[in-house]
BASEKE-74302 format. One line per field, with one value per residue (C-alpha): residue number from 0; residue in one letter; x negated, y, z negated. Coordinates in steps of 0.2 Angstrom, whole numbers. Layout:
// residues N
n = NUM,... $
res = a,... $
c1 = X,... $
c2 = Y,... $
c3 = Z,... $
***
This chain:
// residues 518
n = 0,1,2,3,4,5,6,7,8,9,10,11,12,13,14,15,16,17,18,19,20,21,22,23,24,25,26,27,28,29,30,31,32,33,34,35,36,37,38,39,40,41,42,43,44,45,46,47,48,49,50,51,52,53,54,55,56,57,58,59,60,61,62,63,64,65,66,67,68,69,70,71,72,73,74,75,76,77,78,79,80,81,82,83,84,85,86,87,88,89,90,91,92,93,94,95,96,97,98,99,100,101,102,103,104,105,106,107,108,109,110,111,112,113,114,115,116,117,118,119,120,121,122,123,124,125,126,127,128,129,130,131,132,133,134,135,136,137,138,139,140,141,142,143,144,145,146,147,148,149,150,151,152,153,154,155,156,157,158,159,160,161,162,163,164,165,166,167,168,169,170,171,172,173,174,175,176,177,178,179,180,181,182,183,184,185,186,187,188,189,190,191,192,193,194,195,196,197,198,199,200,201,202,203,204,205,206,207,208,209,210,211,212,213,214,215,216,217,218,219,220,221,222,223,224,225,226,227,228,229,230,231,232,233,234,235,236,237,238,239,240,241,242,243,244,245,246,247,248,249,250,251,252,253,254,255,256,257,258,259,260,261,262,263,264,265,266,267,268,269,270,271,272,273,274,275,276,277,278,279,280,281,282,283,284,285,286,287,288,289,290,291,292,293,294,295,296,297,298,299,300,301,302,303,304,305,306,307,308,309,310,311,312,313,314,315,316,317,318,319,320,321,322,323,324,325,326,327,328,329,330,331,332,333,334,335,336,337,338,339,340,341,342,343,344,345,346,347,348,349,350,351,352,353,354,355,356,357,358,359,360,361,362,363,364,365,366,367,368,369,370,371,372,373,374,375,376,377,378,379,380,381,382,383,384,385,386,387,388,389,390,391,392,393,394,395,396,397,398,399,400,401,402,403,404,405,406,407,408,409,410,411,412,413,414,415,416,417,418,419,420,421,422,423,424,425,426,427,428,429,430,431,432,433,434,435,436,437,438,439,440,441,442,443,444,445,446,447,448,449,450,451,452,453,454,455,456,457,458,459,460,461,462,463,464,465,466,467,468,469,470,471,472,473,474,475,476,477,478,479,480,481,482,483,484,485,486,487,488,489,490,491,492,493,494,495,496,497,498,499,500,501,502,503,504,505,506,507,508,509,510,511,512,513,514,515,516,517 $
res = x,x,x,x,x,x,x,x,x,x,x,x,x,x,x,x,x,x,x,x,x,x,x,x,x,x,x,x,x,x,x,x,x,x,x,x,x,x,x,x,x,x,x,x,x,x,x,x,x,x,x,x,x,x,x,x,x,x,x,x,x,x,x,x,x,x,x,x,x,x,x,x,x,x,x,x,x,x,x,x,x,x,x,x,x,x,x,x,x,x,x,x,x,x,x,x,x,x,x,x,x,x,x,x,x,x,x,x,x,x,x,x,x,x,x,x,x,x,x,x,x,x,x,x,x,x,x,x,x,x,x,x,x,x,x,x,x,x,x,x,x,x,x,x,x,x,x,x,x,x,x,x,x,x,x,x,x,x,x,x,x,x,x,x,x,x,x,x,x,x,x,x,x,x,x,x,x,x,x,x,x,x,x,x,x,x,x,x,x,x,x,x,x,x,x,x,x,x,x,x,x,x,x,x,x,x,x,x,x,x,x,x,x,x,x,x,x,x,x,x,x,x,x,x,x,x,x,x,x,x,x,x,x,x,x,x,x,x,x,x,x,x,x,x,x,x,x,x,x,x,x,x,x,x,x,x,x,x,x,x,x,x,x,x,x,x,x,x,x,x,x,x,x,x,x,x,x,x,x,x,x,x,x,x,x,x,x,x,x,x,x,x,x,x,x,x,x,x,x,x,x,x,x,x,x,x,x,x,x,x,x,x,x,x,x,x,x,x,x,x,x,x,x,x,x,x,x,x,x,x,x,x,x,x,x,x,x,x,x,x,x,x,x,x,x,x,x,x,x,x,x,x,x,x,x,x,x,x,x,x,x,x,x,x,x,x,x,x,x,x,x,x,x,x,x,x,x,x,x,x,x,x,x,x,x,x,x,x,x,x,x,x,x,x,x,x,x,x,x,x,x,x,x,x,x,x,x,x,x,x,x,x,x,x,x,x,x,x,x,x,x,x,x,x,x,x,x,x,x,x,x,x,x,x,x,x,x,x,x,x,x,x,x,x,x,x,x,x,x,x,x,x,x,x,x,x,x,x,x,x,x,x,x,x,x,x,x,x,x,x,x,x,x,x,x,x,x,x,x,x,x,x,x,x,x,x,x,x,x,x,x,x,x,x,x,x,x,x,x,x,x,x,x,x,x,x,x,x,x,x,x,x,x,x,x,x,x,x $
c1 = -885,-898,-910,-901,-886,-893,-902,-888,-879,-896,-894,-877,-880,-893,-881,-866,-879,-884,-868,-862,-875,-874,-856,-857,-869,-861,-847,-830,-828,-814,-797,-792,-803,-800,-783,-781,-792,-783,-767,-773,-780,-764,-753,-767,-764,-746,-741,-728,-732,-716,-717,-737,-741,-755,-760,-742,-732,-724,-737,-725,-737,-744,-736,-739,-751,-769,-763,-756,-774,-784,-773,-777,-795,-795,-788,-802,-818,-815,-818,-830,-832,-836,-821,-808,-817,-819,-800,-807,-825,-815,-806,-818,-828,-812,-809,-826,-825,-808,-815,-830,-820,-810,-826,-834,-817,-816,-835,-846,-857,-866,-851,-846,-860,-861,-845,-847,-863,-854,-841,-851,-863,-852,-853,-830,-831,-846,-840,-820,-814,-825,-818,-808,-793,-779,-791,-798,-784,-774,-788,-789,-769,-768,-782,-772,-756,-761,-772,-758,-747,-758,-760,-742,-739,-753,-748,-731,-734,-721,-730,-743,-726,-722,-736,-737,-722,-730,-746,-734,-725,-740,-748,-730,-733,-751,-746,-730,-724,-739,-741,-725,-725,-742,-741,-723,-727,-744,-734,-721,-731,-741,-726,-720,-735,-734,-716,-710,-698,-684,-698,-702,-685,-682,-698,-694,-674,-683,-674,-687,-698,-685,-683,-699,-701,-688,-693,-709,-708,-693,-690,-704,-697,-680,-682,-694,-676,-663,-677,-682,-667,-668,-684,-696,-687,-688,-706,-712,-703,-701,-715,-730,-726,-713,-718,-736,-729,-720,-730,-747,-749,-763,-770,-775,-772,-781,-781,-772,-790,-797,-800,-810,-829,-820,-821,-837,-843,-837,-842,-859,-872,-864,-857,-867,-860,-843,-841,-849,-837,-822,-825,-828,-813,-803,-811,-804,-789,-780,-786,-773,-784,-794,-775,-770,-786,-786,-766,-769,-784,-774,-759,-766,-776,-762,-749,-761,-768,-748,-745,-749,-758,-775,-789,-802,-799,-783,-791,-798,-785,-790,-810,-806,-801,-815,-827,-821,-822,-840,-843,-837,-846,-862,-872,-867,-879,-893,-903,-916,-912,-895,-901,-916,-908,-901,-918,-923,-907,-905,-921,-920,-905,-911,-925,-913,-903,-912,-911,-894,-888,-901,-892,-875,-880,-887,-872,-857,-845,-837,-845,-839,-847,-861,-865,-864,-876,-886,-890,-901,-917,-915,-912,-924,-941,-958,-951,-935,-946,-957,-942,-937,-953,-955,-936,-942,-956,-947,-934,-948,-956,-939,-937,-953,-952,-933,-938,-957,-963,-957,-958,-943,-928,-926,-919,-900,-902,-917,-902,-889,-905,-909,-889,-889,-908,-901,-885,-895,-906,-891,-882,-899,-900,-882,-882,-897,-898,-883,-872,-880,-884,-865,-862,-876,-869,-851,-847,-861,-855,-836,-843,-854,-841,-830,-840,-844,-825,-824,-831,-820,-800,-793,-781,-787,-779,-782,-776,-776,-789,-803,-794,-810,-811,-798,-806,-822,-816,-803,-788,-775,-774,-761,-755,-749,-754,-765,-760,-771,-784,-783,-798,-797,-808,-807,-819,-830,-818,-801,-811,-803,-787,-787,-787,-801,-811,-827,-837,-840,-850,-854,-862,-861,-848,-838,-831,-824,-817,-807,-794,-797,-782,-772 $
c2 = 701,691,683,665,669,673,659,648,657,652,637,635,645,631,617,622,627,609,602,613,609,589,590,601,588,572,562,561,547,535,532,549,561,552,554,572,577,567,573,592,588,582,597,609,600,599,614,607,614,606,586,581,567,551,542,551,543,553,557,555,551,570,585,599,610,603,601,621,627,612,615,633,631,615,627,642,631,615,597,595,587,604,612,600,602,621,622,612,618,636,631,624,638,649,634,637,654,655,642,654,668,661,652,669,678,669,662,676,675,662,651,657,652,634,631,636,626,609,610,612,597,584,570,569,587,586,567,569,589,592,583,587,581,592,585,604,611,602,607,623,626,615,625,643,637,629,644,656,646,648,667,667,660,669,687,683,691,689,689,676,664,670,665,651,645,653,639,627,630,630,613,605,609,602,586,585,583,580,599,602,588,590,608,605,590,601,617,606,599,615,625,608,609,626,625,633,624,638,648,634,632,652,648,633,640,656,662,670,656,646,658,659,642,636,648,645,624,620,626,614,599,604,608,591,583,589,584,566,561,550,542,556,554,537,535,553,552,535,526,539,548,537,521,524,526,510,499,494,501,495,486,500,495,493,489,504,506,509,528,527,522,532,545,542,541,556,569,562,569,578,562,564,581,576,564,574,588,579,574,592,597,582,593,608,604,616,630,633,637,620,611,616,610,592,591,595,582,567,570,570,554,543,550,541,529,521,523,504,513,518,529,538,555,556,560,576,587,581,588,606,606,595,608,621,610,606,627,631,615,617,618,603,590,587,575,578,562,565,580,572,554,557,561,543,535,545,541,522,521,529,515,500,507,498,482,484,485,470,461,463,458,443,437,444,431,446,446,466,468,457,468,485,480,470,490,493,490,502,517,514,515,522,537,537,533,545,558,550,553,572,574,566,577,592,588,586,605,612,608,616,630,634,631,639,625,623,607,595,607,613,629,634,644,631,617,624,627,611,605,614,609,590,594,602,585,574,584,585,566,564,575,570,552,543,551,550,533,529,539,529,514,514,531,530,515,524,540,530,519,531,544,529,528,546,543,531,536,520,521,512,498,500,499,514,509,520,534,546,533,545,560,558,550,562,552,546,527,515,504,489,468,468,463,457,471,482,491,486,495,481,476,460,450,453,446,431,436,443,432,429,444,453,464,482,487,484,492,488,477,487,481,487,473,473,457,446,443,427 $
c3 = -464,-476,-468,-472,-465,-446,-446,-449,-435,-422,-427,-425,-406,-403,-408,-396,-381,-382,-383,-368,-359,-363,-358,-341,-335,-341,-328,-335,-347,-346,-349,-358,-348,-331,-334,-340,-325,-311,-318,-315,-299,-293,-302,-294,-275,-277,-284,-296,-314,-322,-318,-320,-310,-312,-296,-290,-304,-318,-331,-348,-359,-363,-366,-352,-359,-356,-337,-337,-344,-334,-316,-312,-316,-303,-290,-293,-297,-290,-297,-309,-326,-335,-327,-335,-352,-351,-362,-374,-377,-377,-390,-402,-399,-408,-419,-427,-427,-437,-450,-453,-456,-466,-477,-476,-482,-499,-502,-495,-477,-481,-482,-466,-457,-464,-461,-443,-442,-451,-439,-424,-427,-433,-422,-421,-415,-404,-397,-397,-398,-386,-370,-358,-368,-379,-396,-400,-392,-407,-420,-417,-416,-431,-442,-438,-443,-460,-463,-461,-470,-485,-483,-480,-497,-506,-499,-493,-478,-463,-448,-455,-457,-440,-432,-439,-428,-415,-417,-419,-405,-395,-401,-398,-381,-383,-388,-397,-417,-423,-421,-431,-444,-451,-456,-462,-475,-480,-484,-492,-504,-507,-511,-523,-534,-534,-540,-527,-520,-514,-505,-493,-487,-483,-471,-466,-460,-452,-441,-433,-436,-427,-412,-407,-409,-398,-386,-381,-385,-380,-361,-352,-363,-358,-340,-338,-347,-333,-319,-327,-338,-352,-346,-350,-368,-371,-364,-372,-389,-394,-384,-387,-403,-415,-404,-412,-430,-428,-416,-410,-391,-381,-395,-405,-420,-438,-455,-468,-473,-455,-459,-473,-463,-446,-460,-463,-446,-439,-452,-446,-453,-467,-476,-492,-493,-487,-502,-515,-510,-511,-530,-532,-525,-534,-550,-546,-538,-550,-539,-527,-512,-516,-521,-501,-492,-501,-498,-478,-478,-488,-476,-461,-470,-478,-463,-450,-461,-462,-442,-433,-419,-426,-415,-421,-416,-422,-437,-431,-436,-454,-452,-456,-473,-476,-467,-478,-492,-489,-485,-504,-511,-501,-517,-523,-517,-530,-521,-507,-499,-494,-484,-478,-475,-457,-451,-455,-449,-432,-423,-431,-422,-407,-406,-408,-395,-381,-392,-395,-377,-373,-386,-380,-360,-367,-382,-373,-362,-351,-334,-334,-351,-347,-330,-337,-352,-340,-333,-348,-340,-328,-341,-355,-343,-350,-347,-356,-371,-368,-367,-386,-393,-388,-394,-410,-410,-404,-420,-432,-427,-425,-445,-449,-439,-448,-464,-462,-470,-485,-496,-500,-502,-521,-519,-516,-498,-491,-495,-483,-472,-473,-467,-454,-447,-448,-440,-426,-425,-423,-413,-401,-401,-400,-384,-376,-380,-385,-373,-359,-358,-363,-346,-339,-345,-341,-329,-317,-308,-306,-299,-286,-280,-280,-271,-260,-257,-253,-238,-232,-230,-233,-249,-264,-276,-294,-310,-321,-332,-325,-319,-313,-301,-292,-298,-289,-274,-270,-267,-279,-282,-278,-293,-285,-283,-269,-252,-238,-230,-246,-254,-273,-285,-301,-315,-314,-328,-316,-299,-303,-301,-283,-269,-257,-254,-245,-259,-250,-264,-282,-297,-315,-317,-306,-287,-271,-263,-247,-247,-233,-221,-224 $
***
């Protein structure tokens, strides 16, 4: 192993340590993590592994795997934030692994390494794969089946088509026909350009293919039918998956152009590379291998791109091409700035942060808003920016001491050095700044009303807006108008809406009220 290559694998060791250790200390954020953890809670409590339940309603809006890998770990470890994410950080940790091998199989070990290294300090992967969610679940499930589909095709190998069912299979279960129809428009294409039109129909009317397919994806959806009836159907098909195509739920919506600067964003701080790696590509794009990776990308792209409901991690599945992309292309930059140009930007954005939130108490008109950022005082002290200065510091020598020194990067090997020093820096600031005062900010208040709570057995109101509220207080919430002598946990711009009431406690926007008797 060259001396290049094993530092690129330190630092890409260094990168997921800080992640992990970012994320075992961090509360769960809301809704998405709230909800996969309080629906695992309440599988691991009641035993039923068929039907998950929110709050003791019928969850419909995932499929069942996150809670069948989340549940058991509930009933072994007990609550805690890293426990719910453990699936997930798992699975990016195989996720990066296959995407090395793969770089490493067609473009030599350094490849490898970097691709491992972009992957594990973009800010998508470290921000959304990483949560307790079914997002690197999906990636990794994703990345195996388009990369077996291309070996299929190149060695027409049978087992690789046969596990590509099998991947699907599993990220139907993960979180539905997304799983399935990205890999089959990607291959479909592929095998068009490639004029190879009968080949894709003999795999995609397997019968193999089909029969583990069906075995392992369809028996939950099947059994979760005969117990729920068409209402599992109508709120899981056509609500959460074609609903999404065709409509705008929970006012996510967006412009057809929305993923270009989410692009942008979440390849974070690889961008320059990003860009300059896709005109590369677009160059070569008669190369098969290259052909496949920009086809996965630009359908995941446009396919989302077209749906009214937009969210940025949606476009995750779309990253590992582009990692691969940028593994192949990595010599491509010719400028120092774009390698250096994140080590500006990151620590100017760390110093405006406190400005920022100071900005938003005093501009915004939302009395929840206004309250959360209103908390700003008490998290950016003398000794917060004393902490940002030593990580500045730290970021500065950690640089030095990886590239011994060296001037501005001229030479192949000290640029992909150079990558993954900066993707180590942002992910540190990410990890140790950004995200935690995010979790100051917004999940601090729940888990101290909530623990508060805890303390008291009195059932709760709430909406289902801030689920970890029932997470850390250990007792499902009753979504219901209030009625007199109810405990209502509510945000600061729906007070309004109650009727009279004595505050029990209150933090950050956040209340529990008990409604005062008629």
């Amino acid at each position: 192993m060259s001396d290049l290559v094993r530092r690129l694998k330190g630092l890409w060791v260094l990168a997921l340590l800080t992640t992990w250790l970012a994320l075992v200390q961090l509360p769960l954020f809301d809704e998405d993590e709230g909800e996969y953890g309080e629906v695992a809670v309440e599988m691991a409590h009641s035993g039923d592994f068929v039907t998950p339940t929110l709050n003791g309603q019928p969850f419909f809006e995932k499929p069942i795997l996150a809670f069948w890998l989340e549940a058991p770990l509930v009933k072994v470890l007990g609550v805690h934030a890293w426990v719910f994410r453990f699936p997930s950080l798992l699975a990016c940790l195989l996720w990066m692994l296959v995407l090395g091998r793969f770089a490493r199989q067609h473009w030599g070990p350094e490849a490898g390494a970097l691709a491992t290294l972009l992957c594990a300090t973009s800010l998508g992967v470290t921000v959304s794969a990483h949560a307790a969610a079914m997002d690197g679940v999906l990636c990794l499930l994703i990345t195996l089946a388009q990369l077996d589909i291309y070996l299929a095709w190149k060695t027409q190998d049978p087992w690789a088509e046969r596990r590509t069912w099998l991947w699907m299979a599993l990220g139907f279960l993960a979180k539905g026909p997304v799983a399935v129809v990205v890999p089959a428009l990607t291959s479909f294409l592929f095998y068009g350009f490639q004029k190879e039109w009968r080949r894709w129909f003999r795999s995609a009317f397997n019968g193999w293919g089909w029969l583990i397919f069906c075995a392992l994806a369809l028996p939950w959806y099947v059994l979760q039918y005969r117990l729920m009836g068409a209402r599992f159907i109508d709120y899981f098909l056509w609500r959460e998956n074609l609903g999404r195509l065709t409509g705008t739920l929970q006012g996510h919506g967006g412009s057809i152009l929305y993923y270009l600067p989410v692009l942008l964003v979440i390849a974070w701080p690889h961008t320059p590379l990003l860009l300059k790696s896709l005109g590369e590509g677009w160059r070569d794009r008669a190369t098969p291998l290259t052909q496949f990776l920009l086809l996965w990308f630009v359908t995941v792209f446009i396919l989302f791109s077209l749906a009214h409901t937009k969210l940025p991690h949606y476009l995750l599945i779309g990253l590992p091409p582009l990692f691969l992309l940028m593994a192949q292309y990595r010599h491509s930059l010719k400028h120092s700035w774009s390698l250096w140009l994140p080590w500006l930007i990151m620590p100017a954005l760390v110093v405006s942060l406190p400005f920022v939130v100071q900005y938003q108490a005093q501009s915004t008109a939302n009395p929840y808003l206004r309250a959360l950022f209103l908390q700003g005082p008490d998290i950016f002290t003398g000794g917060w920016w004393a902490s940002v200065a030593s990580l500045v510091m730290l970021c500065v020598l950690l640089g030095f001491v990886i590239l011994r020194v060296r001037p501005i990067p001229t030479d192949l090997s000290t640029r992909s050095l150079a990558l993954g020093v900066t993707g180590v820096m942002s992910t540190l600031m990410l990890t140790t700044v950004f995200m935690p005062v995010a979790a100051r900010l917004q999940q601090t208040p729940v888990r101290v009303l909530a623990q508060w709570a805890r303390h008291h057995p009195v059932p709760i109101v709430a909406d289902d807006r801030m689920p970890s509220f029932a997470v850390y207080s250990g007792k499902a919430t009753i979504n219901r108008p209030a009625h007199a002598g109810d405990w209502v946990f509510i945000r600061a711009d729906h007070l309004s809406e109650l009727p009279p009431y004595v505050v029990l406690h209150a933090m950050g926007g956040l209340y529990l009220v008990q409604i005062l008797p008629q």
